[in-house]
N, C-alpha and C positions, 0 to 999 in steps of 0.2 A: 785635805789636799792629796794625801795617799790612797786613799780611798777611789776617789777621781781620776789616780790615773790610772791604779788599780783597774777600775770600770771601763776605761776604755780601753787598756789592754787585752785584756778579757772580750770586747765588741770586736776591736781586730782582729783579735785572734781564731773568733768564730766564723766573723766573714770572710778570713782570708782561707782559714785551713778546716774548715767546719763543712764547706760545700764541693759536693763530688763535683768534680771536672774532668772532661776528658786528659788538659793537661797534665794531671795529677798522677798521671797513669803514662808519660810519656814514656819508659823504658818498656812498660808491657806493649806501647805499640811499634818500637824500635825491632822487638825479640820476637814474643810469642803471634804478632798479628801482624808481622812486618810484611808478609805475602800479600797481606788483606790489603795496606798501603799502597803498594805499590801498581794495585789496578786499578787506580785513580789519578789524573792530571793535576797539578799542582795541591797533592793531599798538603795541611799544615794543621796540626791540632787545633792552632790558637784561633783557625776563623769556624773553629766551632759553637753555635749558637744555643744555649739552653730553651728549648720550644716545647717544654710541656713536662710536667711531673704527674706520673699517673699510677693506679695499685695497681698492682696483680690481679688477672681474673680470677684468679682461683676457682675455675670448672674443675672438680672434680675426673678424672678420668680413668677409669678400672683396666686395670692389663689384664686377660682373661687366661694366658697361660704366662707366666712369669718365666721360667724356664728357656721356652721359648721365644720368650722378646729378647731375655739376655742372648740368646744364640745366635739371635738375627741381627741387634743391633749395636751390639757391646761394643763394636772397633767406632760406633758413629758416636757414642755417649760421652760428656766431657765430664770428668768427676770435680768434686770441692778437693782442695787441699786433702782435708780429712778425710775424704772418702765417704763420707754421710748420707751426702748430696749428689746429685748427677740432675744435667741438663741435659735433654733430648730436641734435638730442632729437626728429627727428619720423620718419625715413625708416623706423625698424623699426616704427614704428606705425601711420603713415600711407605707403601702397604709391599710388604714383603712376605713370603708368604715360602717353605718348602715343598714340593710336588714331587714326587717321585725321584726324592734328592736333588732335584733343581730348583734352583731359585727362582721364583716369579715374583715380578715385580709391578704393583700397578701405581698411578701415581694420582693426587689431586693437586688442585690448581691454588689452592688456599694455603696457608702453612700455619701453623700451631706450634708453640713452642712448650716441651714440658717441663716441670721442676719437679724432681719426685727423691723419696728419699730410700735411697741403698739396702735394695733386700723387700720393699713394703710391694703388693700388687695395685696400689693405687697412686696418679701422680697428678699434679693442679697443672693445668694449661694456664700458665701463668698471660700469655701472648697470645693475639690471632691474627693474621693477615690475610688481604685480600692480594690481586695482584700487585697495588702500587706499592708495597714495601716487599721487603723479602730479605731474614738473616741469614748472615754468610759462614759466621764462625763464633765461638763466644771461648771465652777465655775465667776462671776463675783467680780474683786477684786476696782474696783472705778466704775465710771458709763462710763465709753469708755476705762477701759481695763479687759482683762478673759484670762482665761485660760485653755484650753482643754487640757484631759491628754487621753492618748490613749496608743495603743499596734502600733508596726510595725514588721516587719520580717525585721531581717539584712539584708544586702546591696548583693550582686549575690556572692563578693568575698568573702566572710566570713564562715568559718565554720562551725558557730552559725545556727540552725534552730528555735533556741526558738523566741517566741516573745517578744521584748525589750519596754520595756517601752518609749513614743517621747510625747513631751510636747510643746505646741502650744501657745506660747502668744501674743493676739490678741489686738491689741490697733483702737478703730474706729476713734479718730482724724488722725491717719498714716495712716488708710486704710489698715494694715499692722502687718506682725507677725514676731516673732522671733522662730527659731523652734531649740529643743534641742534633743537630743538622746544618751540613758546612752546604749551604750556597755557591761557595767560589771555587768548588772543586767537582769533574767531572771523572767519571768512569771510562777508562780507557780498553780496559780487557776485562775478559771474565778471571772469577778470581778461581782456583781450585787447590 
């Protein structure tokens, strides 16, 4: 009989606190993302929907002067706790470049998102986007899990044209994210 209830405390426990949620994360979205919130129309975490678990691509990507990535894009790089790790969401979309001491900047229409680690010249394009998504901000909540919060455009069948708030939780021991999407909430302003 102890055993038994044993086994099912142990099942709750996994189902309850075993699976990433956005909710899980509520004070990170009150704090550090709270800007990201508030350019959305009735944002609520809880009518966020879990639509897909999927790995990392892990494309390799070489930085050909190292030195000079960190010069150009160190204020955009978000780091892990420890410092290990760093996320880059701008460098494969936005190509920066110095000229005669000035910055030139050219951009593409795709976005790419990196996960590289602190000091190495090579980093995995963990993400890639075409137009209908697009990440806004990411946030690191231990030092091998984050989370991107971004815009999407509903799915072909949907009536909706607004952009919807989709929430990416990226864990680097899994190699792997959990991705959510609130339907009942619309995009009201850009976020910056």
């Amino acid at each position: 009989m102890k055993r038994s209830i044993l086994t099912l405390l142990l099942i709750f426990f996994i189902n309850a606190y075993g699976q990433t949620s956005p909710t899980n994360y509520q004070t990170v979205f009150q704090t550090q993302l709270k800007s990201w919130t508030k350019c959305f129309k009735d944002f609520n975490l809880e009518n966020f929907e879990k639509v897909n678990e999927q790995s990392f691509e892990s494309t390799e990507t070489e930085i050909s002067d190292l030195n000079e990535y960190y010069e150009l894009y160190q204020p955009l790089l978000i780091y892990s706790g420890d410092k290990t790790k760093f996320l880059d969401l701008y460098s494969l979309q936005l190509n920066l470049k110095k000229v005669n001491n000035k910055l030139v900047a050219t951009t593409e229409i795709d976005q790419g998102i990196l996960l590289c680690d602190a000091g190495k010249s090579t980093c995995k394009r963990i993400l890639f986007f075409g137009t209908i998504r697009y990440i806004e901000d990411a946030v690191w909540v231990s030092d091998h899990q984050f989370i991107l919060a971004g815009t999407s455009l509903p799915e072909e069948e949907s009536p909706q044209s607004e952009n919807i708030p989709v929430i990416y939780i990226g864990d680097t021991n899994s190699q792997s994210f959990d991705v959510y999407i609130n339907k009942k909430s619309t995009k009201i302003k850009h976020y910056s």
